[in-house]
VMD Tcl script that draws the C-alpha trace (Angstrom):
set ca {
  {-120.85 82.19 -10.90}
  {-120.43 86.19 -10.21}
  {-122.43 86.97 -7.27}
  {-124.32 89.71 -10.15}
  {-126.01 86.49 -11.51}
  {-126.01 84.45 -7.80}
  {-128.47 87.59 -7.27}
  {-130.45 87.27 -10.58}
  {-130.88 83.22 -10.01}
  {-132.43 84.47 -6.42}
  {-134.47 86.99 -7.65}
  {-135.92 84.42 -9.76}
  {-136.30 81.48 -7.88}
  {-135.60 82.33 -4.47}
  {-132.90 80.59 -3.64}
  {-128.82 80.53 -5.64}
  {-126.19 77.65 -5.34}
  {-122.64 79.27 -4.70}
  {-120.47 76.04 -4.94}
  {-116.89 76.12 -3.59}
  {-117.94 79.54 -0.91}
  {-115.55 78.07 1.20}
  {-112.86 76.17 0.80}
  {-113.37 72.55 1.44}
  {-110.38 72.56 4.45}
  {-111.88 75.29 6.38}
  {-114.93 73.09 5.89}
  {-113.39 70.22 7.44}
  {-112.21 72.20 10.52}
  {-115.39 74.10 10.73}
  {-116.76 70.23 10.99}
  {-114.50 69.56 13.44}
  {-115.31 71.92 15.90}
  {-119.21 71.76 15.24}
  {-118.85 67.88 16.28}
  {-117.62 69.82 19.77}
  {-120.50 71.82 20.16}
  {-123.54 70.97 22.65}
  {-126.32 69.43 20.64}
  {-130.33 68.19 21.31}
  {-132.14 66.07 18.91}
  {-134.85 67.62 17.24}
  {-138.26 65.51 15.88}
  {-140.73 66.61 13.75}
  {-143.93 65.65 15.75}
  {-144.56 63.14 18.74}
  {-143.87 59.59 17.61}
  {-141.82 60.63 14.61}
  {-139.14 58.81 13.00}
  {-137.83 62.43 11.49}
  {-135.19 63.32 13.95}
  {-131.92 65.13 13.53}
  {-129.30 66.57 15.60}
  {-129.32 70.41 16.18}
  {-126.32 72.26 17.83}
  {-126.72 76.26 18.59}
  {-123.59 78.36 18.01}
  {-124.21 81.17 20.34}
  {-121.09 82.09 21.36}
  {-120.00 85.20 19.54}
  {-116.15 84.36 18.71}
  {-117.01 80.60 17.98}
  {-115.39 80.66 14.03}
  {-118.99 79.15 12.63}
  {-121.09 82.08 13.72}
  {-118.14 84.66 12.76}
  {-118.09 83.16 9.01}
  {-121.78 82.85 9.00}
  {-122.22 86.58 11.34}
  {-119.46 88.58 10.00}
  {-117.56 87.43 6.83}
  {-120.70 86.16 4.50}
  {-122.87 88.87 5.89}
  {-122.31 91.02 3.04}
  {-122.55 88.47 0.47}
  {-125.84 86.94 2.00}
  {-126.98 90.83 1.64}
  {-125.85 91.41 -2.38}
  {-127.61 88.49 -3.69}
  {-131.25 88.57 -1.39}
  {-131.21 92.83 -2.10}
  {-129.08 93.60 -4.36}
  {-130.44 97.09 -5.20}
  {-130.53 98.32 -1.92}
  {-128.02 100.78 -1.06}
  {-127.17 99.43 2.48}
  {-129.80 96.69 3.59}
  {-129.93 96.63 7.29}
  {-129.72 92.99 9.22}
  {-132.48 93.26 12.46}
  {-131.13 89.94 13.94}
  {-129.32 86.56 12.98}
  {-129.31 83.24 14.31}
  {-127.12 80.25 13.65}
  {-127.00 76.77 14.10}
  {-125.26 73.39 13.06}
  {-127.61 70.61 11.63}
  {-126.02 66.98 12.25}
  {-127.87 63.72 10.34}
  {-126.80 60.05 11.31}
  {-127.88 57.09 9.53}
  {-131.88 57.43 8.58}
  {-131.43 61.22 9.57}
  {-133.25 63.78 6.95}
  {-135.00 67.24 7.01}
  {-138.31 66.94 6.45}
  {-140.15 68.58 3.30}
  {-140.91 71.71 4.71}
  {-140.94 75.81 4.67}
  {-140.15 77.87 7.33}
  {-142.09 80.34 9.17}
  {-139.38 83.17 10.17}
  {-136.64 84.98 8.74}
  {-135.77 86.64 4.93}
  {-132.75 84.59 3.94}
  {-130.79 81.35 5.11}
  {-127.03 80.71 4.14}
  {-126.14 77.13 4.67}
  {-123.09 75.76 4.26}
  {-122.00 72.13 3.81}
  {-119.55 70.81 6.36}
  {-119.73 67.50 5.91}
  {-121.14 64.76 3.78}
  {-120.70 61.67 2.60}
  {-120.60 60.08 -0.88}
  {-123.78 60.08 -3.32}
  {-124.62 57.01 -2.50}
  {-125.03 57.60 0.93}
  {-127.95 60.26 0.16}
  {-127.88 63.99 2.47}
  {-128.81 65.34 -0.87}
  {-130.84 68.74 -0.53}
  {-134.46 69.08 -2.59}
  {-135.92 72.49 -3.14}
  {-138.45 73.56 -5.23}
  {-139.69 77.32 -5.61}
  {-143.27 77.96 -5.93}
  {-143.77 77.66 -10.06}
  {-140.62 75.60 -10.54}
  {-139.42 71.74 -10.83}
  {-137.84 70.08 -7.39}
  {-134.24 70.27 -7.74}
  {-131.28 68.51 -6.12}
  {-128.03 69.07 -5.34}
  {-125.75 66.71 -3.60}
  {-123.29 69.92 -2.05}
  {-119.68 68.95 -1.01}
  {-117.93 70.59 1.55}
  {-117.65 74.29 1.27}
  {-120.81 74.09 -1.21}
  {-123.36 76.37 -0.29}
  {-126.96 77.35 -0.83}
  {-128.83 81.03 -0.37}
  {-132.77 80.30 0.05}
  {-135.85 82.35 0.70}
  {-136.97 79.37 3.52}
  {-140.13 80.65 4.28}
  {-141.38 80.46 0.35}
  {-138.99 77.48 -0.68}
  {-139.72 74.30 0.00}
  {-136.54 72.20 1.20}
  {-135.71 69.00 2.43}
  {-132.91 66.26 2.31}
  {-132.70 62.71 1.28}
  {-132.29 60.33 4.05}
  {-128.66 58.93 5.01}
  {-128.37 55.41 4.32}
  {-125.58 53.20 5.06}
  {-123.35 50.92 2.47}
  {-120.29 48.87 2.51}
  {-117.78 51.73 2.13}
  {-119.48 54.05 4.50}
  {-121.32 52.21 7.70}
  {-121.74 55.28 9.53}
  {-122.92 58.46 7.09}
  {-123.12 61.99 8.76}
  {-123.82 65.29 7.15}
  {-123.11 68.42 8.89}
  {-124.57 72.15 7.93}
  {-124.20 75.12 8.92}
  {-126.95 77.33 9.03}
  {-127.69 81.35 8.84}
  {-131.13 82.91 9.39}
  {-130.83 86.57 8.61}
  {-133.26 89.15 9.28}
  {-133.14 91.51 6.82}
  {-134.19 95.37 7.24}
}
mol new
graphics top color blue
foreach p $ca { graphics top sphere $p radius 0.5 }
foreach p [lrange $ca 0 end-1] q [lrange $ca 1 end] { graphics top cylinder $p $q radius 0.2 }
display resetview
């Protein structure tokens, strides 16, 4: 898909699939070293069940918040304004999302930012689950199980997302899905 149409798919539902951004070995070493990072487990509400792992990348020359920070900048800023001239980015966060066995993201919007890029790390087969919902406002739910390097561009404040829980099976007892994640700010 030319990142012309990635732009025209946002435009009209808020969000674009760009499979294969990456490729799926600089995935696997990007996993790598987000398994290294610090991380804190994150629960919906008191007494909840819905936990997941979160780990910040804060450090400026860690490689996840370069790719994310530096090298997709651009392309995060053709498809969410594609007419503007030179779109301005006001800040940018970035963080790794790890899920274990049971481990999902809630059905949810965000509150902040104009665009997220996140990018698959890790995850295991179908049958396993980790596949992400969305649904834009006026639109069906759709989902797509992303493989490593797979990536998504989403409006997260006006798309509802979520992510199948991780279940276990024969072939894979221990399931984790990694993602990276980029909240820009956009001028």
């Amino acid at each position: 898909m030319s990142r012309v149409s990635d732009a025209e798919g946002y435009a009209e539902r808020r969000y674009t699939s760009l499979p294969g951004l990456i490729p799926a070995d600089r995935a696997s070493t990007l996993a790598a070293l987000a398994r290294r990072l610090p991380g804190r487990m994150v629960t919906l509400a008191e007494g909840s069940r819905q936990r997941w792992e979160e780990r910040q990348v804060d450090d400026e020359e860690h490689p996840i918040r370069i790719l994310l920070g530096t090298e997709l900048v651009k392309t995060v800023l053709r498809i969410v304004r594609p007419h503007d001239r030179a779109p301005g980015l006001a800040d940018f966060r970035c963080w790794v999302t790890r899920y274990g066995t049971g481990g999902f993201l809630p059905r949810h919007r965000d509150r902040y930012g104009t665009a997220q890029l996140l990018i698959c790390l890790a995850v295991p087969p179908a049958e396993n689950g980790g596949a992400l919902g969305l649904q834009a406002p006026g639109c069906g739910e759709e989902h797509l199980q992303l493989g490593p390097g797979d990536a998504v561009v989403l409006d997260a404040t006006a798309v509802d997302h979520w992510t199948t829980p991780l279940i276990t099976s024969e072939r894979v007892p221990e399931p984790e899905r990694l993602a990276a994640v980029g909240r820009y700010y956009v001028e």
